[in-house]
VMD Tcl script that draws the C-alpha trace (Angstrom):
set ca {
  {-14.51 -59.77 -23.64}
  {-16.16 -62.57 -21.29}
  {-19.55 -63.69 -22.13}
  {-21.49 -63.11 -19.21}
  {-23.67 -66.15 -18.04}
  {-26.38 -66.14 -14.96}
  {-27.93 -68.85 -13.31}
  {-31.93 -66.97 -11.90}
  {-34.73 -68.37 -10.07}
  {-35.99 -64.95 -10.28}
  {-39.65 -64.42 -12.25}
  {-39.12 -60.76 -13.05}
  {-35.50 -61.11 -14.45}
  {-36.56 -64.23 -16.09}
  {-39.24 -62.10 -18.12}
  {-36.87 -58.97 -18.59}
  {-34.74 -60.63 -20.26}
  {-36.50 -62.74 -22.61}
  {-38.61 -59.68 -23.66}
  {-35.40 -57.72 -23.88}
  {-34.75 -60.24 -26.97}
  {-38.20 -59.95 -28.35}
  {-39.30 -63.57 -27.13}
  {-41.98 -65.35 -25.76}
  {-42.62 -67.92 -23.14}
  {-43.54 -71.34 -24.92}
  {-43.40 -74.79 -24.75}
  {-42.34 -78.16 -27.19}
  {-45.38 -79.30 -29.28}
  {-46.88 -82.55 -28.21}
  {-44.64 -82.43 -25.01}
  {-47.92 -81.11 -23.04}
  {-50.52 -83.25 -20.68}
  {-54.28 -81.86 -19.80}
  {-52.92 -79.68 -16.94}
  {-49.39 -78.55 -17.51}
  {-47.52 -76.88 -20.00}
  {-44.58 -79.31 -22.10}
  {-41.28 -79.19 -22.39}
  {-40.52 -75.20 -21.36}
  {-38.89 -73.23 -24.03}
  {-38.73 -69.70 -25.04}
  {-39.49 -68.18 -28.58}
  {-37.07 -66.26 -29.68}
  {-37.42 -64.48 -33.69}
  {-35.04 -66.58 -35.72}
  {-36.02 -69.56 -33.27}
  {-37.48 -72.72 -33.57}
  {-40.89 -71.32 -33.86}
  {-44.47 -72.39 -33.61}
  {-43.71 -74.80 -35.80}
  {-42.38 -77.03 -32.97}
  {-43.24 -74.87 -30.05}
  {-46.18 -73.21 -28.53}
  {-46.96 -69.96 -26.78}
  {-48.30 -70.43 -23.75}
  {-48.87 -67.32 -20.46}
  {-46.27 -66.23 -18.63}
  {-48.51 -67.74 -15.08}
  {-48.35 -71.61 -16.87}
  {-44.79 -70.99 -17.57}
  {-43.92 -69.84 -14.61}
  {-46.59 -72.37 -12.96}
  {-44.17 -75.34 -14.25}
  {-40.77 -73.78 -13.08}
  {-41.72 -73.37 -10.31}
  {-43.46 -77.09 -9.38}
  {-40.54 -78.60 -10.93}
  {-38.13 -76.79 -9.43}
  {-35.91 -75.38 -12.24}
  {-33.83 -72.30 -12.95}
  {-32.47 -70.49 -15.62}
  {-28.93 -70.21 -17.30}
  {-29.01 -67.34 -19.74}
  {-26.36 -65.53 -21.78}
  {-26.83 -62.03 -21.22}
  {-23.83 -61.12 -23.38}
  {-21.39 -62.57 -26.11}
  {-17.96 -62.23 -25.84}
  {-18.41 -60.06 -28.87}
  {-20.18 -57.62 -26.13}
  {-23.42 -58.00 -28.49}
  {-26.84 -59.60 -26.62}
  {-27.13 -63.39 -26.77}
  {-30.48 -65.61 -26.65}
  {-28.35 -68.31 -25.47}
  {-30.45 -70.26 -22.44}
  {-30.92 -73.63 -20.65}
  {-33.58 -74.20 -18.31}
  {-32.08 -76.39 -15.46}
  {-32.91 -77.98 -12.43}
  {-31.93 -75.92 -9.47}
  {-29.93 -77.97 -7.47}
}
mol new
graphics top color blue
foreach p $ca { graphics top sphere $p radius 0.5 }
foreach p [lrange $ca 0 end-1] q [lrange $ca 1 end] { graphics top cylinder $p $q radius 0.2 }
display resetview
């Protein structure tokens, strides 16, 4: 089996899917400034944690993707057919 890959711009598949894997939307610790959120990152369990990352909202999330103009390459499967947490944010070219 193929691992299936998509490239999304799109908020509510964004937030499907990372709840679908029990994570949360969060940024790198100490990556910040006073009015944005850092370095975005999700938390996923078995992840970095808050160790070096920090929950933020969905809204500043999705505040910063959208200024910066990124998008999202996930991993919805594994070629082992199993679900993957597999993701890099991107700019959107």
């Amino acid at each position: 089996m193929t691992p299936e890959t998509r490239t999304t711009k799109d908020h509510d598949e964004i937030r499907q899917w990372v709840e679908s894997n029990d994570g949360v939307p969060a940024s790198v610790r100490g990556t910040e400034d006073s009015d944005a959120a850092g370095v975005l990152r999700f938390d996923f369990p078995g992840g970095a944690g808050e160790d070096e990352l920090e929950h933020i909202t969905w809204d500043s999330w999705f505040d910063k993707f959208d200024k910066e103009g990124l998008a999202l390459v996930y991993q919805k499967t594994r070629a082992d057919g199993g679900g993957s947490t597999f993701f890099k944010v991107v700019a959107d070219d």
